[in-house]
PDB file of N, CA, C and O in Angstrom:
ATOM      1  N   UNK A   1     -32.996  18.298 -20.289  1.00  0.00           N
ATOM      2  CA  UNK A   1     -32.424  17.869 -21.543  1.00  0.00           C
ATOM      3  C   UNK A   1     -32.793  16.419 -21.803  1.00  0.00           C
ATOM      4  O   UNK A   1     -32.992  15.659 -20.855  1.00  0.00           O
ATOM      5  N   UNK A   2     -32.893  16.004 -23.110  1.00  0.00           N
ATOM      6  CA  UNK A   2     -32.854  14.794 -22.796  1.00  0.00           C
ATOM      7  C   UNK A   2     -32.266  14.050 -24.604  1.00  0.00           C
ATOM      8  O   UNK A   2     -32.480  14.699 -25.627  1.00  0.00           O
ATOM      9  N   UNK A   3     -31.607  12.770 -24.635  1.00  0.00           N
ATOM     10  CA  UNK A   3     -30.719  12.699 -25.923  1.00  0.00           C
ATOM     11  C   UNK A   3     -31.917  12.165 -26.844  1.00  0.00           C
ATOM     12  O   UNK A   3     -33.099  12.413 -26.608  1.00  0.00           O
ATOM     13  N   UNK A   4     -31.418  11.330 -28.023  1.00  0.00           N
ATOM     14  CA  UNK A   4     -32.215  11.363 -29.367  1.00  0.00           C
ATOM     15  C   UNK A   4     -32.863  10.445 -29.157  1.00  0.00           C
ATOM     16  O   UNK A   4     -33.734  10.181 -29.986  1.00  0.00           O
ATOM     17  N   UNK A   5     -32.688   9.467 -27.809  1.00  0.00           N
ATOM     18  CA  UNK A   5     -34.258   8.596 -28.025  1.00  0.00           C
ATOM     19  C   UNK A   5     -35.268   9.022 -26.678  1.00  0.00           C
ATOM     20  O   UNK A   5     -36.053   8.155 -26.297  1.00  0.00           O
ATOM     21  N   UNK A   6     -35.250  10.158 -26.067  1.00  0.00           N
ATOM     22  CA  UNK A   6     -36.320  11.122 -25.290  1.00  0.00           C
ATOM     23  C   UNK A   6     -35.813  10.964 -23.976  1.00  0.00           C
ATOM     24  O   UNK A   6     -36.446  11.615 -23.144  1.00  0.00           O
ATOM     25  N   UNK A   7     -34.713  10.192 -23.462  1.00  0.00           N
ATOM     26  CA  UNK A   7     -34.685   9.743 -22.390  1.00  0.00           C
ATOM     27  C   UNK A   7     -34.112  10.901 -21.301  1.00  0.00           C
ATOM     28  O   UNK A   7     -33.012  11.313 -21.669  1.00  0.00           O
ATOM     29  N   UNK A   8     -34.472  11.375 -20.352  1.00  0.00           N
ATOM     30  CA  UNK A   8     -34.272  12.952 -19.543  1.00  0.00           C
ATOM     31  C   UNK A   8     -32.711  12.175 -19.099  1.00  0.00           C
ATOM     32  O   UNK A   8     -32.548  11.099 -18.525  1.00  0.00           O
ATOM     33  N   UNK A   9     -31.698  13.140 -19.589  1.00  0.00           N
ATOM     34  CA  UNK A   9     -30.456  12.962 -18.286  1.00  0.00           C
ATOM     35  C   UNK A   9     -30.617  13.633 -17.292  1.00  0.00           C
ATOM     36  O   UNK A   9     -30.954  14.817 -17.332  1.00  0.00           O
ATOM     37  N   UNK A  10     -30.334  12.781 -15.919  1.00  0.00           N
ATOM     38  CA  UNK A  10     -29.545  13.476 -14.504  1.00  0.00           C
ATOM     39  C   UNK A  10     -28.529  14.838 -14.878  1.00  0.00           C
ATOM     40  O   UNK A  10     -27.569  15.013 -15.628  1.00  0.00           O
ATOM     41  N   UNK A  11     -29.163  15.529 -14.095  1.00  0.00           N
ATOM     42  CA  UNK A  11     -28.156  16.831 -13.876  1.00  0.00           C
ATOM     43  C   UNK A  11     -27.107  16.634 -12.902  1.00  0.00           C
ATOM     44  O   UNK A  11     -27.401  16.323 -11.748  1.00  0.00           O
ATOM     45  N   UNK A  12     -25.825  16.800 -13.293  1.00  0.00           N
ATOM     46  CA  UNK A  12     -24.424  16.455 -12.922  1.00  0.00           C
ATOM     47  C   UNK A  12     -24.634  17.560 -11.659  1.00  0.00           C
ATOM     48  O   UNK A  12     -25.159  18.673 -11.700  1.00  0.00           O
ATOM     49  N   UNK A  13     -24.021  16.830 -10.510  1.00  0.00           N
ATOM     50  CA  UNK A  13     -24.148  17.290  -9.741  1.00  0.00           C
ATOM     51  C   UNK A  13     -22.551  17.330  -8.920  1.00  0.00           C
ATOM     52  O   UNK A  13     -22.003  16.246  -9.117  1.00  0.00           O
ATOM     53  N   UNK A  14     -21.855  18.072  -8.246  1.00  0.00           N
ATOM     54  CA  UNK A  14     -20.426  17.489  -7.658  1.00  0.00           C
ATOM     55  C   UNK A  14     -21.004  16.914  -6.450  1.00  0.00           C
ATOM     56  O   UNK A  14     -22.029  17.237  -5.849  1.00  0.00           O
ATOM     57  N   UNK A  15     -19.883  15.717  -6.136  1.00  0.00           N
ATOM     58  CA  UNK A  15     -20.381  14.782  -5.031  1.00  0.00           C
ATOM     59  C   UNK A  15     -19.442  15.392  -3.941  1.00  0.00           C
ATOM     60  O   UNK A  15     -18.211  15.422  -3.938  1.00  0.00           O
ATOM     61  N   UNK A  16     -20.383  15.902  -2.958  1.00  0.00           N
ATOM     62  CA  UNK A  16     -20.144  16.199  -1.444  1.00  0.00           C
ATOM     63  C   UNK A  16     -19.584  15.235  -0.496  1.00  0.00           C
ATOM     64  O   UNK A  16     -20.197  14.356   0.110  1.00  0.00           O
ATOM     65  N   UNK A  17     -17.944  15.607  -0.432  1.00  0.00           N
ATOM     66  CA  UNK A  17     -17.478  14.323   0.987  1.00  0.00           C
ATOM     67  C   UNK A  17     -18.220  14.774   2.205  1.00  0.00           C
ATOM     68  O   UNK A  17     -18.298  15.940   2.593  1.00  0.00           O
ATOM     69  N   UNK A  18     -18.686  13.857   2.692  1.00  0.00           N
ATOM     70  CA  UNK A  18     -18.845  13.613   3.920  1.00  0.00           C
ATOM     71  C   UNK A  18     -18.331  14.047   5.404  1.00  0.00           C
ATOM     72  O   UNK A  18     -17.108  13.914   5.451  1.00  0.00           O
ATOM     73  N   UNK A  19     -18.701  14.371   6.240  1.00  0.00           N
ATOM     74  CA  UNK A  19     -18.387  14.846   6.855  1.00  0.00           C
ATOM     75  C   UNK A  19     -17.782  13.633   8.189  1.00  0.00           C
ATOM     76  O   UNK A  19     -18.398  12.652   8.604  1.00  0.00           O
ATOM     77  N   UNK A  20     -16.320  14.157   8.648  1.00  0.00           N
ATOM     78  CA  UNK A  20     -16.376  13.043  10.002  1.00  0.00           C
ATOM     79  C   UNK A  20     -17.340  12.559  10.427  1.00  0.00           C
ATOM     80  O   UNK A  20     -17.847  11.441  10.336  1.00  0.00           O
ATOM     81  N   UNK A  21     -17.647  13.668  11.022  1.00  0.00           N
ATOM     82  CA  UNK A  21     -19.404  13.357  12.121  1.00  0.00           C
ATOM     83  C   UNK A  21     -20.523  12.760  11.312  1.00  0.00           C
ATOM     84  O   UNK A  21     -21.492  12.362  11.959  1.00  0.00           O
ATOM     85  N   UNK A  22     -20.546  12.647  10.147  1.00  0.00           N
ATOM     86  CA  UNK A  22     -21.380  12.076   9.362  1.00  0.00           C
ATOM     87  C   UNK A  22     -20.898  10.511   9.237  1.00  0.00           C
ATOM     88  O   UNK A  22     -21.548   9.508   9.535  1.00  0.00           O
ATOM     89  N   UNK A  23     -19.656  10.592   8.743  1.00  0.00           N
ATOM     90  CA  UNK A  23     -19.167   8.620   8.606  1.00  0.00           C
ATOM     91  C   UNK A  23     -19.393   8.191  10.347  1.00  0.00           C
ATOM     92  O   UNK A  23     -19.967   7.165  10.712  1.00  0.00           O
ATOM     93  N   UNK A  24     -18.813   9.205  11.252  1.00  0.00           N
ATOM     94  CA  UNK A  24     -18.939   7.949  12.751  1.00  0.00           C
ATOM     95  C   UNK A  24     -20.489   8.168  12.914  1.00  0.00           C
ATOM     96  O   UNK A  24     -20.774   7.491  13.902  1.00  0.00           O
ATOM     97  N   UNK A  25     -21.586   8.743  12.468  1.00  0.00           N
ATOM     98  CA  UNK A  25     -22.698   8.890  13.021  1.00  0.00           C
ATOM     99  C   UNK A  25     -23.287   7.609  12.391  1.00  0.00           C
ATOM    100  O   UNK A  25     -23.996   6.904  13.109  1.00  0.00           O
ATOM    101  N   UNK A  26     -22.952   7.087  10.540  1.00  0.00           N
ATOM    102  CA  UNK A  26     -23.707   6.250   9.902  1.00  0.00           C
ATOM    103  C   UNK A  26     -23.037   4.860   9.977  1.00  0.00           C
ATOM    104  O   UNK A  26     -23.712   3.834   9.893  1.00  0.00           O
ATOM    105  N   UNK A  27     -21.522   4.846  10.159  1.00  0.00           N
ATOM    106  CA  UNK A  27     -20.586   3.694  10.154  1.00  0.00           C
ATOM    107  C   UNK A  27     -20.156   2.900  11.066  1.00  0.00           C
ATOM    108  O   UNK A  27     -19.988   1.682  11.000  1.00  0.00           O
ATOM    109  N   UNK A  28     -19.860   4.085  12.492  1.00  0.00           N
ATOM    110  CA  UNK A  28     -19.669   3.988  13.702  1.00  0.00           C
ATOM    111  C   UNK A  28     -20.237   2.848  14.707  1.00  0.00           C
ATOM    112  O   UNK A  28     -21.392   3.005  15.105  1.00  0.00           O
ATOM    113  N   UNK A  29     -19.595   1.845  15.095  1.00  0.00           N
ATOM    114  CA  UNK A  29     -19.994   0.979  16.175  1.00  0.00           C
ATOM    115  C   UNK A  29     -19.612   1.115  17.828  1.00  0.00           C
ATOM    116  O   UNK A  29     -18.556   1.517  18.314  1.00  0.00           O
ATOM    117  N   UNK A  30     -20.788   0.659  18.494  1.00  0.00           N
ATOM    118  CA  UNK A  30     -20.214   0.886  20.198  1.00  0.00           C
ATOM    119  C   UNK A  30     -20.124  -0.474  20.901  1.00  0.00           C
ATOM    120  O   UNK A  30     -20.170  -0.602  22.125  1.00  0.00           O
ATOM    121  N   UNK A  31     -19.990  -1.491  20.015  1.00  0.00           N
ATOM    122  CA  UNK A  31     -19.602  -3.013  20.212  1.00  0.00           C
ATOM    123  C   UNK A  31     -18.757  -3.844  19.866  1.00  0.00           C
ATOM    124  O   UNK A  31     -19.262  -4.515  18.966  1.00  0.00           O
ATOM    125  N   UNK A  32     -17.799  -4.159  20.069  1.00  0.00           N
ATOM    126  CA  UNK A  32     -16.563  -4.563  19.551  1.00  0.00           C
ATOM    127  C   UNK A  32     -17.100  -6.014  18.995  1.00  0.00           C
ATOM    128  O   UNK A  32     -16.349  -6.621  18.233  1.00  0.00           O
ATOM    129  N   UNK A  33     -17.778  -6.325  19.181  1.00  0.00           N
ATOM    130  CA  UNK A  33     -18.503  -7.517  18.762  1.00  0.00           C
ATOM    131  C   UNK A  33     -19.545  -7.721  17.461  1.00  0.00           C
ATOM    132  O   UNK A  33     -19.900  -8.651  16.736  1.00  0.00           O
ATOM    133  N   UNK A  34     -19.847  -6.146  17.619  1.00  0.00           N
ATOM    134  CA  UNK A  34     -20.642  -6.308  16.329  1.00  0.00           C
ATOM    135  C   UNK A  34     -20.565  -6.465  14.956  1.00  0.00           C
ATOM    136  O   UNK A  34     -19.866  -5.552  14.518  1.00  0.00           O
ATOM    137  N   UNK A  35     -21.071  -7.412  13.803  1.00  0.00           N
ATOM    138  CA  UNK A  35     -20.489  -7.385  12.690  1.00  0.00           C
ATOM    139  C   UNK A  35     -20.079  -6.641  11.968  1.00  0.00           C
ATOM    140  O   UNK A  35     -19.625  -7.162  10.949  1.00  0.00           O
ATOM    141  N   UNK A  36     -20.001  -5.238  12.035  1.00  0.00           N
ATOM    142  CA  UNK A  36     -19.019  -4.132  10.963  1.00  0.00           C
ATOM    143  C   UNK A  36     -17.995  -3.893  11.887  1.00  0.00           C
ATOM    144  O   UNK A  36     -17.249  -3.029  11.427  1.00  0.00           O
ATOM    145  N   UNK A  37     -17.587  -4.333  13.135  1.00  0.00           N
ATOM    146  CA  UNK A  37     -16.406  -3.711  13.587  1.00  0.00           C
ATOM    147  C   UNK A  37     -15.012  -4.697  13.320  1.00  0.00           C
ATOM    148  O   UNK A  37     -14.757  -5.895  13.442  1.00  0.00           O
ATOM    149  N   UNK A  38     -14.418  -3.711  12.969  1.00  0.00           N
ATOM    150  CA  UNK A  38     -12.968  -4.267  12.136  1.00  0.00           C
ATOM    151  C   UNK A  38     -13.334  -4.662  10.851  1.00  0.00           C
ATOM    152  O   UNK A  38     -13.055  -5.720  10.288  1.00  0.00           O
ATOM    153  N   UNK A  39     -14.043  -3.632  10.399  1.00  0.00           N
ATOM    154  CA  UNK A  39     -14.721  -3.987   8.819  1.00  0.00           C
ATOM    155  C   UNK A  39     -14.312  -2.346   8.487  1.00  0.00           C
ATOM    156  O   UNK A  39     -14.560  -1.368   9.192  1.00  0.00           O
ATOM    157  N   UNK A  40     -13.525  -2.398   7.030  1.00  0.00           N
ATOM    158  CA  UNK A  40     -13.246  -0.678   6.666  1.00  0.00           C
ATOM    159  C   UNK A  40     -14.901  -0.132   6.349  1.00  0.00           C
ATOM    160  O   UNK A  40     -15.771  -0.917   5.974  1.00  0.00           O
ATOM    161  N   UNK A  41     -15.064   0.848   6.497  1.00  0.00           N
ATOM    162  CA  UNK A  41     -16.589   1.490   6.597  1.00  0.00           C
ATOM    163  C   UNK A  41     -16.443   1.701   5.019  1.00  0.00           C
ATOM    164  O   UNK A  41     -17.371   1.164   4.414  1.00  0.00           O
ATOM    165  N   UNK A  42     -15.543   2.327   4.225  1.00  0.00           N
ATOM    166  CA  UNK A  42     -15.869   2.319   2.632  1.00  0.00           C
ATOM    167  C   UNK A  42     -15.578   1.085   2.092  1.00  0.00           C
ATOM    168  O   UNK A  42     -16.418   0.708   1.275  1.00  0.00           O
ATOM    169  N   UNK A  43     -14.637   0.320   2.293  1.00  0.00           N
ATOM    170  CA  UNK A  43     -14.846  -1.123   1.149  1.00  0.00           C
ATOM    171  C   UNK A  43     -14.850  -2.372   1.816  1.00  0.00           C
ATOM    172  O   UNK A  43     -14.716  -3.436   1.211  1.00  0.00           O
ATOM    173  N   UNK A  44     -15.042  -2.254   3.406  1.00  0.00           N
ATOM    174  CA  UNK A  44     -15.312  -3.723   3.904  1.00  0.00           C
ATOM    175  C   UNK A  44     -14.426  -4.332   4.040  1.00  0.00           C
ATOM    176  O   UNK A  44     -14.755  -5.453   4.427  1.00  0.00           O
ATOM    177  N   UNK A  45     -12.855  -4.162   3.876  1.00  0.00           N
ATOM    178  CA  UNK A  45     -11.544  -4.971   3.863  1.00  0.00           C
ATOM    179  C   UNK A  45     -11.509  -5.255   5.749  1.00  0.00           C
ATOM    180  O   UNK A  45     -12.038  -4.550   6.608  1.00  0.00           O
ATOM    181  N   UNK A  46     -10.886  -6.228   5.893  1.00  0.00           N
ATOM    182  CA  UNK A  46     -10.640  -6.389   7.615  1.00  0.00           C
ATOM    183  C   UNK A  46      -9.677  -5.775   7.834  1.00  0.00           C
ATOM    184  O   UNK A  46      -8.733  -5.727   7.046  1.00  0.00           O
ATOM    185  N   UNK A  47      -9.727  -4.929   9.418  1.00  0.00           N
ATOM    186  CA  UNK A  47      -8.735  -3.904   9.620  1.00  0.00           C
ATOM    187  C   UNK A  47      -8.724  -3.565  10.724  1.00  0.00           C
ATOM    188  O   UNK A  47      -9.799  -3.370  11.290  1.00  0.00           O
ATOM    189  N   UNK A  48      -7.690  -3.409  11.296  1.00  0.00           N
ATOM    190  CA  UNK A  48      -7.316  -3.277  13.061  1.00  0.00           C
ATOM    191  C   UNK A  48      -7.183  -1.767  12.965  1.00  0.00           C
ATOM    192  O   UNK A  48      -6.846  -1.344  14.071  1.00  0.00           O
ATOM    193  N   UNK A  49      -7.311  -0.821  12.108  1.00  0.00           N
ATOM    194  CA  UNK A  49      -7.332   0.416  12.454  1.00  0.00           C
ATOM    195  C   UNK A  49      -8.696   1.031  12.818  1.00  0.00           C
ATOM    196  O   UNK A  49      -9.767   0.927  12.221  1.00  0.00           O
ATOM    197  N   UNK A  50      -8.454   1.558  13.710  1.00  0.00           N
ATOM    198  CA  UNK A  50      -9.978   2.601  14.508  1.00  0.00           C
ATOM    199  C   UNK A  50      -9.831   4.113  14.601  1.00  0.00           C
ATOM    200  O   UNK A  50      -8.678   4.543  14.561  1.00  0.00           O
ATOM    201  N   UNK A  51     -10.714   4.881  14.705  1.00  0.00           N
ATOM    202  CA  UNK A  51     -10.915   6.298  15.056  1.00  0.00           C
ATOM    203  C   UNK A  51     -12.069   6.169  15.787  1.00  0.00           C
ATOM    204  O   UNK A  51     -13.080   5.608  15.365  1.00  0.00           O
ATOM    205  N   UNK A  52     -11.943   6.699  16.927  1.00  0.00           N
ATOM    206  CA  UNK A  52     -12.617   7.291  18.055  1.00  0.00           C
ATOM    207  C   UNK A  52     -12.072   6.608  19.366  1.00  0.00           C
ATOM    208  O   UNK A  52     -10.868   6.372  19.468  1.00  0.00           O
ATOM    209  N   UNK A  53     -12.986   6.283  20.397  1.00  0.00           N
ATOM    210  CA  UNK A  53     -13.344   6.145  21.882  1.00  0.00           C
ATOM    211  C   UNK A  53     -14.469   5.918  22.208  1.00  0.00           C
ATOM    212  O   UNK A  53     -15.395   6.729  22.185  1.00  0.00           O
ATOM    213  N   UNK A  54     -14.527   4.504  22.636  1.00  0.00           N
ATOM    214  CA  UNK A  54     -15.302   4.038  23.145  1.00  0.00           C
ATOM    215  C   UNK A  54     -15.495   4.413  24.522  1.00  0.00           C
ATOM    216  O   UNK A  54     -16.566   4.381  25.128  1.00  0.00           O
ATOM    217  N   UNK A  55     -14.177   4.834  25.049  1.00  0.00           N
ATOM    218  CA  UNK A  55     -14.162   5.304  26.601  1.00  0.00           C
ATOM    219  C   UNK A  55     -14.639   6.698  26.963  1.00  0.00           C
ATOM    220  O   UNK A  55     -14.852   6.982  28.142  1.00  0.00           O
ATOM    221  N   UNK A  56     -14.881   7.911  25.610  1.00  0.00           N
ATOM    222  CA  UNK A  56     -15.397   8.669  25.750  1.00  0.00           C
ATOM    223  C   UNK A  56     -16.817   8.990  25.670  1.00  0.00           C
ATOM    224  O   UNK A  56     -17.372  10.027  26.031  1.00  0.00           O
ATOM    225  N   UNK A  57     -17.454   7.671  25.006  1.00  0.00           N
ATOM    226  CA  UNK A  57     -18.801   7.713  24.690  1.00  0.00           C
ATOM    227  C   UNK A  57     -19.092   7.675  23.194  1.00  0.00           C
ATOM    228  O   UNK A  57     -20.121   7.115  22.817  1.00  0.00           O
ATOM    229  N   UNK A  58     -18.203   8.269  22.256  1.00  0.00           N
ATOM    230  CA  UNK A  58     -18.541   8.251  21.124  1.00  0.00           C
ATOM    231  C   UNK A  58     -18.218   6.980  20.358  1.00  0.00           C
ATOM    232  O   UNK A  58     -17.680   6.175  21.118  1.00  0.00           O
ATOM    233  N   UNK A  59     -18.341   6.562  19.254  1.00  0.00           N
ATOM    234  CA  UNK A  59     -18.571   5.049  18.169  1.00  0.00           C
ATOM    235  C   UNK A  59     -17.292   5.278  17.645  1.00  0.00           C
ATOM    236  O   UNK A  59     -16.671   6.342  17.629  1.00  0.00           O
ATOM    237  N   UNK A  60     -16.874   3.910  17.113  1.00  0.00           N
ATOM    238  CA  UNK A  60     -15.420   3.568  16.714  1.00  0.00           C
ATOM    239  C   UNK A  60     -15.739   3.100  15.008  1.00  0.00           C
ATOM    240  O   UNK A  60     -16.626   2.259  14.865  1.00  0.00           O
ATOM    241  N   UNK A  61     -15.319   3.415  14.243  1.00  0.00           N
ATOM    242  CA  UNK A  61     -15.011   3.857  12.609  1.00  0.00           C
ATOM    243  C   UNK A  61     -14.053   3.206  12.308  1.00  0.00           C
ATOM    244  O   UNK A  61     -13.007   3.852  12.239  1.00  0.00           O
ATOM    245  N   UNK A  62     -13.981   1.950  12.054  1.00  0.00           N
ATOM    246  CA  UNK A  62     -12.842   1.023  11.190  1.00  0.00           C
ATOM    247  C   UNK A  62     -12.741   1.593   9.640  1.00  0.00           C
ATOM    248  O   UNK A  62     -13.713   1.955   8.975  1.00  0.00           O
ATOM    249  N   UNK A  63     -11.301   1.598   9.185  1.00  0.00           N
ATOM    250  CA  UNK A  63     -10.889   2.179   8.051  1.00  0.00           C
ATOM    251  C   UNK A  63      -9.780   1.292   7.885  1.00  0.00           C
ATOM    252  O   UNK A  63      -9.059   0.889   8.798  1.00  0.00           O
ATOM    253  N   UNK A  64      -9.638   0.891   6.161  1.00  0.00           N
ATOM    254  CA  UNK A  64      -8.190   0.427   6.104  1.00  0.00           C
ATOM    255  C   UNK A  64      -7.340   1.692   6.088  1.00  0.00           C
ATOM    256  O   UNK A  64      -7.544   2.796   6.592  1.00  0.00           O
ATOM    257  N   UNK A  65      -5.786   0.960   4.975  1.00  0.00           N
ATOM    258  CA  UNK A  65      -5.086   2.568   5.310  1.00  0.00           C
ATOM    259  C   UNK A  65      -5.326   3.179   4.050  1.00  0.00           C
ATOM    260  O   UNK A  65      -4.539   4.086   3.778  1.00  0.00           O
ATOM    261  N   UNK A  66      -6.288   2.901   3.127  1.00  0.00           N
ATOM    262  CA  UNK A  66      -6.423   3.805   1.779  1.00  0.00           C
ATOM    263  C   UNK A  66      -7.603   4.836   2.365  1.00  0.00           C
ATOM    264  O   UNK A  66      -7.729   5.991   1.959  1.00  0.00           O
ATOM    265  N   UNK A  67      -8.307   4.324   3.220  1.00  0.00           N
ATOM    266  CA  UNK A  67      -9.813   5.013   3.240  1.00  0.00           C
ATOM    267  C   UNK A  67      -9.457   5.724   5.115  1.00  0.00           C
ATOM    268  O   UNK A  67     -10.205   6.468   5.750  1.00  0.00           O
ATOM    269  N   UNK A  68      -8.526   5.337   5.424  1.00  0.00           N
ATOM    270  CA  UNK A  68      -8.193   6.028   6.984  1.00  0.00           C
ATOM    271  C   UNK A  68      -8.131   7.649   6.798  1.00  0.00           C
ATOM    272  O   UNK A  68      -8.787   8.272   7.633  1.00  0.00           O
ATOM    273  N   UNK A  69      -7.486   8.361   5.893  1.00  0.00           N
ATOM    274  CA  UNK A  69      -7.066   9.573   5.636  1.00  0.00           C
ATOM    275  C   UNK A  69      -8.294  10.402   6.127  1.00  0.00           C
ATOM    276  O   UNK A  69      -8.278  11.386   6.866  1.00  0.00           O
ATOM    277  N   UNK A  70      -9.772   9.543   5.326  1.00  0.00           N
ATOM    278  CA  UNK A  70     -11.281  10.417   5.526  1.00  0.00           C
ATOM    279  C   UNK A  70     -11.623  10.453   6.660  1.00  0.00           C
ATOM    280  O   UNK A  70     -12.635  11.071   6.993  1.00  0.00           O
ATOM    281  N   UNK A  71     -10.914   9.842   7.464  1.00  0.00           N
ATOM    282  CA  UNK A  71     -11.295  10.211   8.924  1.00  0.00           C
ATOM    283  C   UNK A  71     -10.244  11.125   9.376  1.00  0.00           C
ATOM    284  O   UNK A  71     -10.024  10.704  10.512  1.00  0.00           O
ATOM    285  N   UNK A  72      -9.701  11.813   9.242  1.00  0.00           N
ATOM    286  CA  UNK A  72      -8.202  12.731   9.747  1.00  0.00           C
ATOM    287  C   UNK A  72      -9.115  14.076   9.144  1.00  0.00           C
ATOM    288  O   UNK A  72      -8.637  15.210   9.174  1.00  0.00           O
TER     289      UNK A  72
END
């Protein structure tokens, strides 16, 4: 399709959440030191909340508490 001055629109597409294993695979840190940790992974606010284990091997996912839920 495209409107009255030729320009093609994007086909609307629904946006796919993400999967857990997808945010700790792309967001996920294994350094408590490193600069995104204690950083919320969607808006960057500073934040003492985590999901995962570091003691199990897998990466730790800082979230405030608006964006924590997407990890549950």
């Amino acid at each position: 399709m495209s409107d009255l001055f030729g320009a093609a629109r994007r086909a609307s597409r629904p946006r796919v959440k993400p999967t857990r294993a997808e945010i700790v695979e792309r967001f996920g840190v294994s350094d408590l030191k490193s600069p995104r940790a204690h950083l919320c992974f969607r808006c960057g606010a500073s934040t003492g909340l985590g999901f995962g284990s570091l003691h199990r091997g897998t990466k730790i996912v800082f979230a405030c508490k608006e964006h924590f839920g997407e990890l549950q």
